[in-house]
C-alpha positions in Angstrom: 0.0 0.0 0.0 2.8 2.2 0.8 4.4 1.9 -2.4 1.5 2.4 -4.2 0.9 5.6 -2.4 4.5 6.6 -3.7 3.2 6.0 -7.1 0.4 8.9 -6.7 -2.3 6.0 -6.4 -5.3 7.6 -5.1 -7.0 4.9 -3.1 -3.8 4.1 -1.6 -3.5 7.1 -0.1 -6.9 7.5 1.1 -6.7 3.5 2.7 -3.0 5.2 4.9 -5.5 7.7 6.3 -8.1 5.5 7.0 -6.0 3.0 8.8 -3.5 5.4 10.5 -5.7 8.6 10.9 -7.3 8.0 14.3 -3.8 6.9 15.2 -2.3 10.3 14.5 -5.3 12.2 15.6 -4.9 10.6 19.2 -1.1 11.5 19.8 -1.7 15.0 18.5 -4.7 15.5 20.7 -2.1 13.3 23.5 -0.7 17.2 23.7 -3.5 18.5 24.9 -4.1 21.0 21.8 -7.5 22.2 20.5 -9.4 20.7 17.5 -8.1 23.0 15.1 -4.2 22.4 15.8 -4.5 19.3 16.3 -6.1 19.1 12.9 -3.1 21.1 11.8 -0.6 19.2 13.5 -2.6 15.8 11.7 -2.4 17.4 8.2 0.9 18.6 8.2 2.1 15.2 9.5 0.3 13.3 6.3 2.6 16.5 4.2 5.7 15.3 5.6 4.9 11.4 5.0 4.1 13.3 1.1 7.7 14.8 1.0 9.4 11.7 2.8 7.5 9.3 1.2 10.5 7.4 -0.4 12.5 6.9 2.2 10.3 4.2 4.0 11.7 1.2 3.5 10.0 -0.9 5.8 6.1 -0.5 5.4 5.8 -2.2 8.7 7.7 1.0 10.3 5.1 3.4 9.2 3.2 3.7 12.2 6.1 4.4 14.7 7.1 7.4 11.9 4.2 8.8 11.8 4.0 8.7 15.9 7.1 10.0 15.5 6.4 13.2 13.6 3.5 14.0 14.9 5.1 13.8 18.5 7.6 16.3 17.1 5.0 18.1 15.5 2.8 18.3 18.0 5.8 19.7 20.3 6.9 21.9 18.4 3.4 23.7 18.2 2.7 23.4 21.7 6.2 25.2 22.1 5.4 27.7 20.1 1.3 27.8 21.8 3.2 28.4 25.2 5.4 31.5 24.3 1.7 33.0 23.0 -0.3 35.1 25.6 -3.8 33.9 25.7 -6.7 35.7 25.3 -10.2 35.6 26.7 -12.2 32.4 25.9 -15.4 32.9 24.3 -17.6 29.6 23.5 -19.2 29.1 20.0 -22.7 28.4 20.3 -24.8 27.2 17.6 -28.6 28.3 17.9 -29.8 24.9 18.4 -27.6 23.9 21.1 -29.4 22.8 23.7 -30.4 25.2 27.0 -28.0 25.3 29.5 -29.9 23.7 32.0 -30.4 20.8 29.9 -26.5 20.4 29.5 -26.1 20.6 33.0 -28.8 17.6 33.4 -27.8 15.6 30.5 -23.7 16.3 30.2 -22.9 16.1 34.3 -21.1 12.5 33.8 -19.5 13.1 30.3 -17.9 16.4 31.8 -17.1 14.8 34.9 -15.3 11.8 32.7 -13.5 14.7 30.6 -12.3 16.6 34.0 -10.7 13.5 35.3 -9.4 12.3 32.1 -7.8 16.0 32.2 -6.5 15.0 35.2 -4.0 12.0 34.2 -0.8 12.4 32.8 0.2 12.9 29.4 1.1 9.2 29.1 -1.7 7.3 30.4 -4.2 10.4 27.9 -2.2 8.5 25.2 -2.3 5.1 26.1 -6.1 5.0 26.7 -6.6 7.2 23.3 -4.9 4.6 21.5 -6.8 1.5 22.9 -10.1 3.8 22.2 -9.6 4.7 18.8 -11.6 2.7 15.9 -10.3 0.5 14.1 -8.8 -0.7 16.6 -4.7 -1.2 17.0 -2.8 -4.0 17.7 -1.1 -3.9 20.9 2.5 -4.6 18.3 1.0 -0.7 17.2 0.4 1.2 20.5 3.9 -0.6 21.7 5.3 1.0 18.3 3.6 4.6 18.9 4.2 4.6 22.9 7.7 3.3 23.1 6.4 0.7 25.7 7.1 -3.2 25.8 3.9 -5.1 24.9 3.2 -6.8 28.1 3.7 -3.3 29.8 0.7 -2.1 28.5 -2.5 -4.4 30.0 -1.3 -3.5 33.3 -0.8 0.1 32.4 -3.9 0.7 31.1 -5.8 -1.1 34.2 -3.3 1.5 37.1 -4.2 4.4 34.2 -8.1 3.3 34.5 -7.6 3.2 38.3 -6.1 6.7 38.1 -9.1 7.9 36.0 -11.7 6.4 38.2 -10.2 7.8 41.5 -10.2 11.2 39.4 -13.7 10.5 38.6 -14.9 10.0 42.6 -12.7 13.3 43.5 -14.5 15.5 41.0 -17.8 13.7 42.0 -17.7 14.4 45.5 -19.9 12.8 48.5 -23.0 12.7 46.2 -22.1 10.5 43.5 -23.8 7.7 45.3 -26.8 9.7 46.0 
């Protein structure tokens, strides 16, 4: 597939991003940046595997490079996020959104999930990103993108799902059980 890609084949290309997309999504968004960078960090990772196409030799090595590069990309833009001063927030609401009262009913466990996950560090983010996204990777493919030994990973994700639960009860507070 890879070498058809080099050729300029079309569907070639478009079967890369399907299989590898979610994979470079994850580790951008593994840097904490917002949808828009992290969609510009993802499309300027697919131009460098463009410009640097021919010098995979080892299909089998593509996921790792384009971890790789996206880790580097994503660093470098969160370097250069940092030394920018922010500004006020504002949120983007669409006229159908729903009232804030009924986000407050309906949303209360997904924000309370997305507080904790907040919570963890970068490497457990990652590490349950990857085992989320569809299709799903092999475990060879997360140990490729995470630079951690296969049999690490099972019992990293279960002290990582811990961690996220025990951030889940904190942010709860006495009346989760109510």
């Amino acid at each position: 597939m890879l070498k058809l890609a080099a050729a300029g084949e079309r569907s070639a290309w478009d079967a890369l991003v399907d299989r590898f997309g979610q994979m470079v999504w994850s580790v951008a968004r593994g840097f904490r940046l917002d949808e828009a960078t992290a969609k510009d960090v993802s499309q300027t990772v697919w131009l460098k595997l463009i410009e640097n196409i021919d010098r995979i030799k080892d299909p089998e090595r593509l996921p790792g490079w384009l971890a790789t590069t996206c880790r580097r990309e994503a660093l470098r833009v969160a370097r250069a996020r940092d030394r920018d001063v922010p500004t006020e927030f504002e949120f983007d609401v669409e006229d159908e959104s729903p009232t804030l009262d009924e986000m407050l009913v309906d949303d209360e466990e997904n924000r309370q999930v997305v507080m904790a996950f907040a919570t963890l560090d970068a490497m457990c983010m990652q590490l349950l990103r990857l085992m989320l996204i569809e299709p799903a990777m092999s475990y060879e493919e997360i140990s490729e993108v995470t630079g951690r030994p296969i049999g690490s990973l099972g019992p990293t994700r279960a002290r990582c799902l811990d961690k996220l639960k025990s951030a889940i009860a904190r942010i709860s507070g006495p009346s989760a059980g109510s």
